[in-house]
PyMOL Python script that loads the backbone (N, CA, C, O; Angstrom):
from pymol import cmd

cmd.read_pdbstr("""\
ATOM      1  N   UNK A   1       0.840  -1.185   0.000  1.00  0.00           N
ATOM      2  CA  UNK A   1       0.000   0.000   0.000  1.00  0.00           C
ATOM      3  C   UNK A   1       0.881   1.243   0.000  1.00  0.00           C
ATOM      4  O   UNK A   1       1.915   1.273   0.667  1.00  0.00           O
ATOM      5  N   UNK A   2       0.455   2.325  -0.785  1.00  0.00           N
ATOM      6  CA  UNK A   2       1.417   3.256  -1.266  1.00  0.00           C
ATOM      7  C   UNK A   2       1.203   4.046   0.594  1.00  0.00           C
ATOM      8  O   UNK A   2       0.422   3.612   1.441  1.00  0.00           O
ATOM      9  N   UNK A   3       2.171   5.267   0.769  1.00  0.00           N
ATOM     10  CA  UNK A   3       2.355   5.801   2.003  1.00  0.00           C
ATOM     11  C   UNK A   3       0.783   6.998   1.942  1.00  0.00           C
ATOM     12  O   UNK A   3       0.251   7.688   1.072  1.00  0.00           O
ATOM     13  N   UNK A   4       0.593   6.770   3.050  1.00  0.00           N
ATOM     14  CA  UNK A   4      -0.388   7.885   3.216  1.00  0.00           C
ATOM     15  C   UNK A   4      -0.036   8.977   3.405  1.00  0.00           C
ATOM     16  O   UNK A   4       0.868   8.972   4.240  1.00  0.00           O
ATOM     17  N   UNK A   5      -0.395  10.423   2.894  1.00  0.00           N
ATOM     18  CA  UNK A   5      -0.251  11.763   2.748  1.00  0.00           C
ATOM     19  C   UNK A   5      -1.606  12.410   3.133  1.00  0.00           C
ATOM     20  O   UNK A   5      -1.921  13.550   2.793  1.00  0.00           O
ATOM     21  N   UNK A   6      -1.943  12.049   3.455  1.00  0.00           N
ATOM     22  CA  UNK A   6      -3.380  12.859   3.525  1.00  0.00           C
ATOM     23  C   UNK A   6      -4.757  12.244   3.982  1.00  0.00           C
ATOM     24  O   UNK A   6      -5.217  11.225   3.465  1.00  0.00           O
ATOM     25  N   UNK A   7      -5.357  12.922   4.958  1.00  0.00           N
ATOM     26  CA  UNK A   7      -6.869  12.318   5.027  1.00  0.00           C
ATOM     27  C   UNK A   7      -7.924  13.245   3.961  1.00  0.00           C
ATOM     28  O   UNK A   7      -9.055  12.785   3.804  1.00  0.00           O
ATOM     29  N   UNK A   8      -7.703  14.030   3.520  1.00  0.00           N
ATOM     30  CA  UNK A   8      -8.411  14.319   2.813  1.00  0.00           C
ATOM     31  C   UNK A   8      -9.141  13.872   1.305  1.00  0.00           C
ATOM     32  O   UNK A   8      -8.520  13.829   0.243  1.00  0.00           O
ATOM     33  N   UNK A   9     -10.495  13.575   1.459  1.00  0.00           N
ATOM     34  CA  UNK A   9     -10.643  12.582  -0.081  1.00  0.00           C
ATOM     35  C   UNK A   9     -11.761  13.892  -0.094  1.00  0.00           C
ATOM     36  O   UNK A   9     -11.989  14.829   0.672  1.00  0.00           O
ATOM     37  N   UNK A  10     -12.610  13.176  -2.072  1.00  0.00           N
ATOM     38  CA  UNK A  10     -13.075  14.033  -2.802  1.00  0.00           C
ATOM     39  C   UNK A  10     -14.844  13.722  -1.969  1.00  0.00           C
ATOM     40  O   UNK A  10     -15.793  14.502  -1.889  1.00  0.00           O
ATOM     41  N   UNK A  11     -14.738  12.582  -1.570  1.00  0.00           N
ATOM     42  CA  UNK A  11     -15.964  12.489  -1.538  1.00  0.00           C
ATOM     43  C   UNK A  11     -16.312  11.375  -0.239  1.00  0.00           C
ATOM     44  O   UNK A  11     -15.422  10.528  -0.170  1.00  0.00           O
ATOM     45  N   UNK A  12     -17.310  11.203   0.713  1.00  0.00           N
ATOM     46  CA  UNK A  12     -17.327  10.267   1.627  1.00  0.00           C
ATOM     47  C   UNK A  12     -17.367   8.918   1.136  1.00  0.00           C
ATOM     48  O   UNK A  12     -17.090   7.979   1.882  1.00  0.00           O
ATOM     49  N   UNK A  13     -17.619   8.791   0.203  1.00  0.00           N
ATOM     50  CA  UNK A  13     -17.561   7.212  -0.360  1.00  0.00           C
ATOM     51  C   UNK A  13     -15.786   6.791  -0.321  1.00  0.00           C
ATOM     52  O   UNK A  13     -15.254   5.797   0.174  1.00  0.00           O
ATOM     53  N   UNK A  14     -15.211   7.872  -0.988  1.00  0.00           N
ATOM     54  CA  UNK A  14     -13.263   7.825  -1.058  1.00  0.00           C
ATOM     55  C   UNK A  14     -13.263   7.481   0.773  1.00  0.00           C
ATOM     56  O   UNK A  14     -13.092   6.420   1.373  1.00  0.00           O
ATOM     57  N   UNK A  15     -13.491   8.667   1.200  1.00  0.00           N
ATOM     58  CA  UNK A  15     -13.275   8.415   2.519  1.00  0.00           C
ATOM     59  C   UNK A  15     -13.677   7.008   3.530  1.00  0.00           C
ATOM     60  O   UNK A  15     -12.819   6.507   4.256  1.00  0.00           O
ATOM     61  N   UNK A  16     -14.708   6.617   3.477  1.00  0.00           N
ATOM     62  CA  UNK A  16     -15.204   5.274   3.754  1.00  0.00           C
ATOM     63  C   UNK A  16     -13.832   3.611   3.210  1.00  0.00           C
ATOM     64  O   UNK A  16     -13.288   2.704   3.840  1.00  0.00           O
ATOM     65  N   UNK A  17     -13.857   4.107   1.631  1.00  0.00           N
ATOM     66  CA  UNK A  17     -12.360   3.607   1.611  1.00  0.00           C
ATOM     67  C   UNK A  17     -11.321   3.757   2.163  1.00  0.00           C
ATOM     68  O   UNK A  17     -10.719   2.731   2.484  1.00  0.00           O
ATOM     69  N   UNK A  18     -10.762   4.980   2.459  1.00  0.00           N
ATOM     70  CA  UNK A  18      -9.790   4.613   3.077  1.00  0.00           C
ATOM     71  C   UNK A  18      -9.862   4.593   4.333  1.00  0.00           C
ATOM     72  O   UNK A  18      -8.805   4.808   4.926  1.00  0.00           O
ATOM     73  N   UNK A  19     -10.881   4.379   5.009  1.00  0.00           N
ATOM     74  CA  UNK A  19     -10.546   4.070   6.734  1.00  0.00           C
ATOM     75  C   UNK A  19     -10.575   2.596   6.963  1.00  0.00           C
ATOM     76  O   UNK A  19     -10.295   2.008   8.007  1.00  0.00           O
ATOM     77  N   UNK A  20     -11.130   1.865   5.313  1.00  0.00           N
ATOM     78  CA  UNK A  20     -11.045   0.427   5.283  1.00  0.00           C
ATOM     79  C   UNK A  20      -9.505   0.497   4.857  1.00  0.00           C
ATOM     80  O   UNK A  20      -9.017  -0.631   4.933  1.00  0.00           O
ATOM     81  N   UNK A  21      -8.760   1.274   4.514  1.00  0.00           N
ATOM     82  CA  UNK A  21      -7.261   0.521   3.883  1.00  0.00           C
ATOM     83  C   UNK A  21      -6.760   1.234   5.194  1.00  0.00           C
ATOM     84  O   UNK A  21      -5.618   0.777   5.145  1.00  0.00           O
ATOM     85  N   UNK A  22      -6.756   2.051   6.388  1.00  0.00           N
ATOM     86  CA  UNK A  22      -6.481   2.544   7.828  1.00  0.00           C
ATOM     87  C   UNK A  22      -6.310   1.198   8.082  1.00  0.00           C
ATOM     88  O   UNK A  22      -5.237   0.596   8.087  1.00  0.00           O
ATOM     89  N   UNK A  23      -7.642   0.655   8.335  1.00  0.00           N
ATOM     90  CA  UNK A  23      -7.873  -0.335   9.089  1.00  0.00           C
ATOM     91  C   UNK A  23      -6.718  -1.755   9.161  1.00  0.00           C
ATOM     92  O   UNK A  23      -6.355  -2.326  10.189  1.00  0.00           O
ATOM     93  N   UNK A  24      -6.385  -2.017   7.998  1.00  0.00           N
ATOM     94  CA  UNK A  24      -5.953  -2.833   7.548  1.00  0.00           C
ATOM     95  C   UNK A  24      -4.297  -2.704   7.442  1.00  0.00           C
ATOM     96  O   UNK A  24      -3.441  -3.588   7.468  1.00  0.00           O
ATOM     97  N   UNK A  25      -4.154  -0.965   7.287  1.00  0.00           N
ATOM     98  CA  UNK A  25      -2.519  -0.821   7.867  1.00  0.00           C
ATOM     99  C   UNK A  25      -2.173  -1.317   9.266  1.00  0.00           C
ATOM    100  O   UNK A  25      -1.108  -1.838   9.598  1.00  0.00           O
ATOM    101  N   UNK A  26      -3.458  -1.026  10.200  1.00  0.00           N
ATOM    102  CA  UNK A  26      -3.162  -0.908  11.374  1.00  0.00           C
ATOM    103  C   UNK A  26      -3.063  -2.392  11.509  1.00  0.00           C
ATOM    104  O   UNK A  26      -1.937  -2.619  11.950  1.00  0.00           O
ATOM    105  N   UNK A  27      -3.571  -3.259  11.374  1.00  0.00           N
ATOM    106  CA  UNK A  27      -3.717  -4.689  11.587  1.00  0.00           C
ATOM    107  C   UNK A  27      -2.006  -5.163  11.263  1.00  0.00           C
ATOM    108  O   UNK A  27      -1.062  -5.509  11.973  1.00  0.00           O
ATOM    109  N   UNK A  28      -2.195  -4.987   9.986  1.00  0.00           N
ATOM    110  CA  UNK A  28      -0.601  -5.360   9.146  1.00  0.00           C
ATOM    111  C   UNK A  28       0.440  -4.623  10.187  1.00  0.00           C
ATOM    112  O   UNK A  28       1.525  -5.204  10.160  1.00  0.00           O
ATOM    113  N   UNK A  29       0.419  -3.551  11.062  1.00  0.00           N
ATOM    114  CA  UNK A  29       1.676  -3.091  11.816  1.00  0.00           C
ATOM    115  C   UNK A  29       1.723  -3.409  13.042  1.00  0.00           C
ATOM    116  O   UNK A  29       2.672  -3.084  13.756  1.00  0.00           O
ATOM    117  N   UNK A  30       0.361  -4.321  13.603  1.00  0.00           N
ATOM    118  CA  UNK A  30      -0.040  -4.926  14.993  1.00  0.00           C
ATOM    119  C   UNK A  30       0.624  -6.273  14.917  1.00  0.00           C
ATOM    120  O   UNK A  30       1.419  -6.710  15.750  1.00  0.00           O
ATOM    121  N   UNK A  31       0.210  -6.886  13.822  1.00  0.00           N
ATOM    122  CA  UNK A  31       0.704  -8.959  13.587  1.00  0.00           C
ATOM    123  C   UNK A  31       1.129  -8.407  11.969  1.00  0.00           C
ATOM    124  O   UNK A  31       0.285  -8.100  11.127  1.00  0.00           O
ATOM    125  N   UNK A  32       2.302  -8.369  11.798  1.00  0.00           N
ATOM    126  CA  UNK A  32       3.036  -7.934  10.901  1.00  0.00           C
ATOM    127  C   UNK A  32       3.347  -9.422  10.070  1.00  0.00           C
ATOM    128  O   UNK A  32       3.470  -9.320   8.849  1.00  0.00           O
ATOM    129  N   UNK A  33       3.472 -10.720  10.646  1.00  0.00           N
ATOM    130  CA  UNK A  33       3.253 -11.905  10.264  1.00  0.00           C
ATOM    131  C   UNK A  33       2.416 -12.052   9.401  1.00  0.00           C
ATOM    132  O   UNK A  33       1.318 -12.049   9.957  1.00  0.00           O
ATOM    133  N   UNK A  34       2.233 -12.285   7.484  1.00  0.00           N
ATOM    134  CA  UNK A  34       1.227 -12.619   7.016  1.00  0.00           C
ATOM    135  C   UNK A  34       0.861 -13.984   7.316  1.00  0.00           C
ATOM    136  O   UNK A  34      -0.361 -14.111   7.252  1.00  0.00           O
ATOM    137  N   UNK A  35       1.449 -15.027   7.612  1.00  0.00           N
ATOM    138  CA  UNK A  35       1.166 -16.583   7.899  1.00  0.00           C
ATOM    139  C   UNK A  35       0.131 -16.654   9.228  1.00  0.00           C
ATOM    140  O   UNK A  35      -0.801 -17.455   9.300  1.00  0.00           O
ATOM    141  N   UNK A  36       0.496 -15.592  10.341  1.00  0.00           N
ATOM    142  CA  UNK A  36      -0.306 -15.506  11.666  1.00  0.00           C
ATOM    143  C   UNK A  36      -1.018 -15.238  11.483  1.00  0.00           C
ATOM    144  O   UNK A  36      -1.897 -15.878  12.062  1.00  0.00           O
ATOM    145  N   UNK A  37      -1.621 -13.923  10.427  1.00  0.00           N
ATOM    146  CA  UNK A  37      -2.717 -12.830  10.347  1.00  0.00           C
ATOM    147  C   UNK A  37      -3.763 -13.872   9.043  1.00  0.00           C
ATOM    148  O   UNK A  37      -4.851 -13.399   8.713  1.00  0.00           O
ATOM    149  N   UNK A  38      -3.364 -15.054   8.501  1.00  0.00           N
ATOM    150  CA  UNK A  38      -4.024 -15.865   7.592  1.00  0.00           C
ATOM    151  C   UNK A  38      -4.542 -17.134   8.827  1.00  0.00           C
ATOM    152  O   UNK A  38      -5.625 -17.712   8.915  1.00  0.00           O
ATOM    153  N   UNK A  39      -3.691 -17.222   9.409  1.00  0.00           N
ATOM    154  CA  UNK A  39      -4.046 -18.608  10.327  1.00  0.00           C
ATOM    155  C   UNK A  39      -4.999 -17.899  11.325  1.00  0.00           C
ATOM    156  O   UNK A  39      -5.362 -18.711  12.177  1.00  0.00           O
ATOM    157  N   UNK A  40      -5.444 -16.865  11.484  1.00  0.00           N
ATOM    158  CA  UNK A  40      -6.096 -16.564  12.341  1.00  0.00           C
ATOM    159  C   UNK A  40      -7.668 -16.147  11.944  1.00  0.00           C
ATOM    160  O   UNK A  40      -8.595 -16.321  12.734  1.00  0.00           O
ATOM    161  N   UNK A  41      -7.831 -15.594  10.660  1.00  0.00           N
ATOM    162  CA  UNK A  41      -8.534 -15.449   9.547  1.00  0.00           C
ATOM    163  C   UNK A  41      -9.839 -16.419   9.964  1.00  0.00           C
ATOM    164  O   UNK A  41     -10.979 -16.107  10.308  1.00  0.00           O
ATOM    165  N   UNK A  42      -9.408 -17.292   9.849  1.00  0.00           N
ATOM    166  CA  UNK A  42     -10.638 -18.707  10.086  1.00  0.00           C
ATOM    167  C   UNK A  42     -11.331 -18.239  11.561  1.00  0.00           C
ATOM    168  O   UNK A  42     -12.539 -18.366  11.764  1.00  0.00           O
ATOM    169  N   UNK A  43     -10.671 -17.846  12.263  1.00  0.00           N
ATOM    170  CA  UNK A  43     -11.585 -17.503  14.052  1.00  0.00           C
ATOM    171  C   UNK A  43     -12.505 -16.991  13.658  1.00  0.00           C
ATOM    172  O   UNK A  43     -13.679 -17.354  13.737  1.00  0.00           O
ATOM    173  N   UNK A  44     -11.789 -15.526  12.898  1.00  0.00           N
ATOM    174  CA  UNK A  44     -12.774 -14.469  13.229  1.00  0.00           C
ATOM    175  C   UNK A  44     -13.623 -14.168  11.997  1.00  0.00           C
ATOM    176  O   UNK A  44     -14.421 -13.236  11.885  1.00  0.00           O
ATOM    177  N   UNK A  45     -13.260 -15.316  10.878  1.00  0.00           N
ATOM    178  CA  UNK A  45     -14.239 -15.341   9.546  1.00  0.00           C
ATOM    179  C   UNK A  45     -16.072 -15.629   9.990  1.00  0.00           C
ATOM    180  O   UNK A  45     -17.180 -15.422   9.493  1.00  0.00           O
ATOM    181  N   UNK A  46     -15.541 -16.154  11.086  1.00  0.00           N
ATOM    182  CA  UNK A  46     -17.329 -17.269  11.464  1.00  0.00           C
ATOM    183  C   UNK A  46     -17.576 -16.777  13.050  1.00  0.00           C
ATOM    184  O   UNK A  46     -18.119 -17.577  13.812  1.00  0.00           O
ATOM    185  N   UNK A  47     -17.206 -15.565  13.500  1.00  0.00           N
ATOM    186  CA  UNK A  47     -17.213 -15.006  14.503  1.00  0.00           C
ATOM    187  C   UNK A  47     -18.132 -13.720  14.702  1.00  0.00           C
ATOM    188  O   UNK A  47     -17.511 -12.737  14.297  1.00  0.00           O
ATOM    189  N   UNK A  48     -19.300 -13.407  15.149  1.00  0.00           N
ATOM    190  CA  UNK A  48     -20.166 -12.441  14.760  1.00  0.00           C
ATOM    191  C   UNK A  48     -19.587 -11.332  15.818  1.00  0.00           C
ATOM    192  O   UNK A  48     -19.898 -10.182  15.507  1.00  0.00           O
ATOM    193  N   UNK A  49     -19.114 -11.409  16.538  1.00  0.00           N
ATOM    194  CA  UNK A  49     -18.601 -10.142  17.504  1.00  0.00           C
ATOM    195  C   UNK A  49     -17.138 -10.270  17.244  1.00  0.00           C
ATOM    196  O   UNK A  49     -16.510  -9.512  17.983  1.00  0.00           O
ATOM    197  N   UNK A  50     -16.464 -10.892  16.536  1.00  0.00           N
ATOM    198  CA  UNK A  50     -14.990 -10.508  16.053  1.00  0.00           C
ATOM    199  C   UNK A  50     -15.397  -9.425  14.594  1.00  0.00           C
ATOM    200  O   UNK A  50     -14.624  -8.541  14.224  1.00  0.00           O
ATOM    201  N   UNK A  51     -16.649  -9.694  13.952  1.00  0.00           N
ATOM    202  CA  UNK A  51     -16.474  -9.031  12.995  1.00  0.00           C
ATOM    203  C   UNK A  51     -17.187  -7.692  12.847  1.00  0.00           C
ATOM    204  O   UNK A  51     -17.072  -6.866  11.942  1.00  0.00           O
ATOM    205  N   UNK A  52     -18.015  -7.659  14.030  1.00  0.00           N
ATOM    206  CA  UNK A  52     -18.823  -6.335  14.407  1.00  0.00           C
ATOM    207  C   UNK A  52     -17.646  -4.898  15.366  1.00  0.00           C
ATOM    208  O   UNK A  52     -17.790  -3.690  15.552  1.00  0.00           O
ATOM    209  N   UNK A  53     -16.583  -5.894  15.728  1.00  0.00           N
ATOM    210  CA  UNK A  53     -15.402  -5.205  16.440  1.00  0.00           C
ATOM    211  C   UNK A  53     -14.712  -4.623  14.774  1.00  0.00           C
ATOM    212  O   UNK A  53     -14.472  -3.440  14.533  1.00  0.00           O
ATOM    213  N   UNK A  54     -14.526  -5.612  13.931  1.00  0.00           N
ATOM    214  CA  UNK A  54     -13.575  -4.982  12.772  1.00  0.00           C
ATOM    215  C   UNK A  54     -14.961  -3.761  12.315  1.00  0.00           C
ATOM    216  O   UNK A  54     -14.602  -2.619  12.028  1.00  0.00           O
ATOM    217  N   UNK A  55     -15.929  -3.978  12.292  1.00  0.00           N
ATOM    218  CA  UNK A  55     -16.572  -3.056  11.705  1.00  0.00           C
ATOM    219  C   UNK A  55     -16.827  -1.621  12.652  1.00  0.00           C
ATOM    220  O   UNK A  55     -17.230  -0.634  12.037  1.00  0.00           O
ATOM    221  N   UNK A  56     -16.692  -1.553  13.510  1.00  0.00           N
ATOM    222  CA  UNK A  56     -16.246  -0.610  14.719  1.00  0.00           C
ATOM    223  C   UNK A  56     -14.865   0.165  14.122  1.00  0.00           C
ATOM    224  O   UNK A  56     -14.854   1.247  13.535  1.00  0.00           O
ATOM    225  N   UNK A  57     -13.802  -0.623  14.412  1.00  0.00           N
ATOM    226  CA  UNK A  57     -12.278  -0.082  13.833  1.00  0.00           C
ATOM    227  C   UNK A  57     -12.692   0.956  12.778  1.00  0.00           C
ATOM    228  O   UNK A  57     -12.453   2.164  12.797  1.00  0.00           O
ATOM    229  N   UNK A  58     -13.436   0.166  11.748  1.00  0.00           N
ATOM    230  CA  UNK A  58     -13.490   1.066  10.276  1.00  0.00           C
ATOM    231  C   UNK A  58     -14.220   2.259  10.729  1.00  0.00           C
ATOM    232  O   UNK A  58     -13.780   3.366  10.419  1.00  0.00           O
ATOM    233  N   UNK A  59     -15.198   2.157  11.372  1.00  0.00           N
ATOM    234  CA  UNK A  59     -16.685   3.270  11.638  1.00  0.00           C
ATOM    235  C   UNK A  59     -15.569   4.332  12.311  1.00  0.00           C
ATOM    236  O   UNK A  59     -15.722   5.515  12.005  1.00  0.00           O
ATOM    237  N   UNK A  60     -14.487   3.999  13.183  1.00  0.00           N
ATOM    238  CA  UNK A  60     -13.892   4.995  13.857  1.00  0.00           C
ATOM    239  C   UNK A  60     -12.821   5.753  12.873  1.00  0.00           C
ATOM    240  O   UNK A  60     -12.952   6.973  12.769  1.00  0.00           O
ATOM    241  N   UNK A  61     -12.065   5.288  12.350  1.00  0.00           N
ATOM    242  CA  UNK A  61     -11.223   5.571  11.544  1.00  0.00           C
ATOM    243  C   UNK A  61     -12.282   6.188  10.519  1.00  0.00           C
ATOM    244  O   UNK A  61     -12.024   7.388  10.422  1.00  0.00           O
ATOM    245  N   UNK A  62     -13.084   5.935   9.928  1.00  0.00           N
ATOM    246  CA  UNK A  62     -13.911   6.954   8.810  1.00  0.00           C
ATOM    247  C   UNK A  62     -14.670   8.076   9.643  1.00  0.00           C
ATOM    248  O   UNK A  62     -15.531   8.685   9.008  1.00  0.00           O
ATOM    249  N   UNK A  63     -14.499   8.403  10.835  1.00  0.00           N
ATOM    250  CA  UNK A  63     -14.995   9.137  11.668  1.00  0.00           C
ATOM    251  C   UNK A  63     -14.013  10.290  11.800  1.00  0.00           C
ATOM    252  O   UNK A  63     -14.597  11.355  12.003  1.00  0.00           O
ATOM    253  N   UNK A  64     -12.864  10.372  11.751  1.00  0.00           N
ATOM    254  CA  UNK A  64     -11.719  10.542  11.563  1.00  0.00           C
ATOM    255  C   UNK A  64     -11.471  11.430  10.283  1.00  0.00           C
ATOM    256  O   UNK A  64     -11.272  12.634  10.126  1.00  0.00           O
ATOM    257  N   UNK A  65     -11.560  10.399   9.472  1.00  0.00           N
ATOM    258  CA  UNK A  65     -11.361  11.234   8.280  1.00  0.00           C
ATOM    259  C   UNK A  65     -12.388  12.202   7.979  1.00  0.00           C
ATOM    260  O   UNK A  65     -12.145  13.329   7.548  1.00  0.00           O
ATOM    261  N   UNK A  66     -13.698  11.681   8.244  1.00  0.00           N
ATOM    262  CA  UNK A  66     -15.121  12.899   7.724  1.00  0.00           C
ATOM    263  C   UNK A  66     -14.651  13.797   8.857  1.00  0.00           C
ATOM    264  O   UNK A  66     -14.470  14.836   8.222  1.00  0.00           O
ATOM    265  N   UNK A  67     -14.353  14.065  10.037  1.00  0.00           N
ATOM    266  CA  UNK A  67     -14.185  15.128  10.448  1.00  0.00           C
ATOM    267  C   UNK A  67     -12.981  15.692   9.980  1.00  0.00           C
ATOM    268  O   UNK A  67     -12.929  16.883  10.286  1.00  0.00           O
ATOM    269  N   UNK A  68     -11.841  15.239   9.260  1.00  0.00           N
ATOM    270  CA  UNK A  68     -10.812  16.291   8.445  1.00  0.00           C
ATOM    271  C   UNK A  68     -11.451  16.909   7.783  1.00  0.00           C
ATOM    272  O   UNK A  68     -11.554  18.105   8.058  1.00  0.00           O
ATOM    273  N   UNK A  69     -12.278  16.273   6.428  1.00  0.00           N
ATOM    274  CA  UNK A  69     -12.878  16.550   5.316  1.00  0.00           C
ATOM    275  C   UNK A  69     -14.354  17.499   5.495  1.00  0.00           C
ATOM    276  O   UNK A  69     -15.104  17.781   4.560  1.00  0.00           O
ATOM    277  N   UNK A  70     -14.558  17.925   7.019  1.00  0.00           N
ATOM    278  CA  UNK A  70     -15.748  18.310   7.050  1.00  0.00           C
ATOM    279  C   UNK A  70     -16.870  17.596   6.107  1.00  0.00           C
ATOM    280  O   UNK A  70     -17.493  18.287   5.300  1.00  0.00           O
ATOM    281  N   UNK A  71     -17.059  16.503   6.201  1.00  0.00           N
ATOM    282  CA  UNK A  71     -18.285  16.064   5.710  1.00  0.00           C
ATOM    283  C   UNK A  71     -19.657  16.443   6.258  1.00  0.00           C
ATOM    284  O   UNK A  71     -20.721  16.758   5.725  1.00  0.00           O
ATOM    285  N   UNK A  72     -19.252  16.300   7.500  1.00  0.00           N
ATOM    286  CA  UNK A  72     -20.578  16.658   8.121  1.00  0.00           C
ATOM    287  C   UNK A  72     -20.830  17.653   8.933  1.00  0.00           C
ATOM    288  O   UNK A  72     -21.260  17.788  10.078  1.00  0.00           O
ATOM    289  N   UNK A  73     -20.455  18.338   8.052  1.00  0.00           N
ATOM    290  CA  UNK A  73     -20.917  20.290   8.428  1.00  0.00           C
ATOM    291  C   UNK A  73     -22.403  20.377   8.027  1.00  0.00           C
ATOM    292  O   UNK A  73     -23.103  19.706   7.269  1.00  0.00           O
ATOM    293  N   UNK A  74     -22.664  21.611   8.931  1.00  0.00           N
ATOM    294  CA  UNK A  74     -23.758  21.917   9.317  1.00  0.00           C
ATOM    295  C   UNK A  74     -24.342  22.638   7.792  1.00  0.00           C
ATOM    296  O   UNK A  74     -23.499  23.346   7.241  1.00  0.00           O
ATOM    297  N   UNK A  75     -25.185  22.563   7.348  1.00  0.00           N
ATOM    298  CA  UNK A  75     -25.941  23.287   6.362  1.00  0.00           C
ATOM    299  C   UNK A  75     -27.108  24.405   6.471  1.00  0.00           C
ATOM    300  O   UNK A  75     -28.118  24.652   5.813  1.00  0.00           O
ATOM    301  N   UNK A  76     -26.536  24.918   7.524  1.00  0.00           N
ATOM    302  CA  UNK A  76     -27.732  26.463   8.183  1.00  0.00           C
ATOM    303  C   UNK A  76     -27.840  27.532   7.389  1.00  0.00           C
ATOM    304  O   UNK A  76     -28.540  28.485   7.729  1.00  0.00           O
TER     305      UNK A  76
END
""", "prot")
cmd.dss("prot")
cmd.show_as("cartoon", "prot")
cmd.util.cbc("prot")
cmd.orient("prot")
């Protein structure tokens, strides 16, 4: 994955992407092991609160970015 420069994207959909490729740096720099981070895959593939936690990670990290990007400014 190329280096990140910026939270700023064009649009919240960009943004939504990249708090999924956040997500996934952060994992890769936690268990830096691809063989561990595959053997482990199977737990939390069939795991309904391992995967509601990864979907948390993302919701925060795109939380993150929409507040750089002002997405969700006020329209008064």
């Amino acid at each position: 994955m190329a280096e990140l420069t910026s939270l700023i994207t064009a649009t919240p959909e960009e943004g939504r992407l990249l708090a999924i490729q956040l997500a996934r740096k952060s994992i890769v720099a936690i268990q830096p092991d691809g063989d561990t981070r595959k053997s482990l895959r199977q737990a939390y593939a069939t795991d309904t609160m391992q995967l509601m936690m990864a979907a948390q990670i993302v919701a925060l990290e795109f939380q993150t970015i929409a507040l750089a990007n002002n997405h969700w400014k006020k329209t008064d």
